[in-house]
N, C-alpha and C positions, 0 to 999 in steps of 0.2 A: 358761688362767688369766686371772685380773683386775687389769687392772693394769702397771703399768710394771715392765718386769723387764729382764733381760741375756737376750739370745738367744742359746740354746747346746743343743746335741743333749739334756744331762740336762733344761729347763723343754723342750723337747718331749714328752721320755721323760713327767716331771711331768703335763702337761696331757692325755699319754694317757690318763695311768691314772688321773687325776682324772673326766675322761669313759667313761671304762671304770668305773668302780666305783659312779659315781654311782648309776645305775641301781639298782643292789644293796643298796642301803644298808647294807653292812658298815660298819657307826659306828668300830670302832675303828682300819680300814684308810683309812677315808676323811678320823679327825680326823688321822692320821699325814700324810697328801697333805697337806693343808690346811695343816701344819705345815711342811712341808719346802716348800710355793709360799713361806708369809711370809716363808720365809729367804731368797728370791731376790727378795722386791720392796726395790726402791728408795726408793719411793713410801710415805709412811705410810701413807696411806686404804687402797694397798691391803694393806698389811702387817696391817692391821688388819683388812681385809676376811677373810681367808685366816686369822687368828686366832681372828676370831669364829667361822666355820664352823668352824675345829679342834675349838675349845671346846665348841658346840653339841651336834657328834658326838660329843665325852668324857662330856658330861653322859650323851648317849642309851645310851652304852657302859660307862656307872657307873665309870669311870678317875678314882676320887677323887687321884690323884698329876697324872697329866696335865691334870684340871679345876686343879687349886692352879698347876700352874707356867702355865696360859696364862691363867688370870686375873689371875695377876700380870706376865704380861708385855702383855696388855692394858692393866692401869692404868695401865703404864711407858709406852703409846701415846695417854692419853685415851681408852681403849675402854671404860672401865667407869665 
């Protein structure tokens, strides 16, 4: 993962399966990861990093509910 976080067995567990999936491009599985890293940053840029990718993957996955709530919790960051 990118960015400042809290080191704990679960953002390992995260970071696995963020590099595990990647590969795959499962968009729906991957904007969920992407989701669950912003919740463990600290750091806005990268909370917003980790947002954006959710969002990206929502779009590519047609999740018109998950595109509405991470665009607005983007513009809650200056993301949009």
């Amino acid at each position: 993962m990118t960015g400042s976080r809290a080191a704990s067995p679960d953002s390992a567990q995260l970071d696995a399966a963020l590099r595990a999936h990647h590969a795959g491009g499962d968009a729906p599985v991957l904007s969920a990861l992407h989701e669950q890293a912003a919740a463990l940053m600290t750091d806005p840029t990268a909370r917003r990093f980790h947002l954006t990718h959710a969002w990206v993957h929502a779009l590519v996955a047609g999740d018109e509910a998950r595109i509405a709530t991470l665009e607005h919790q983007l513009r809650a960051l200056d993301g949009l």
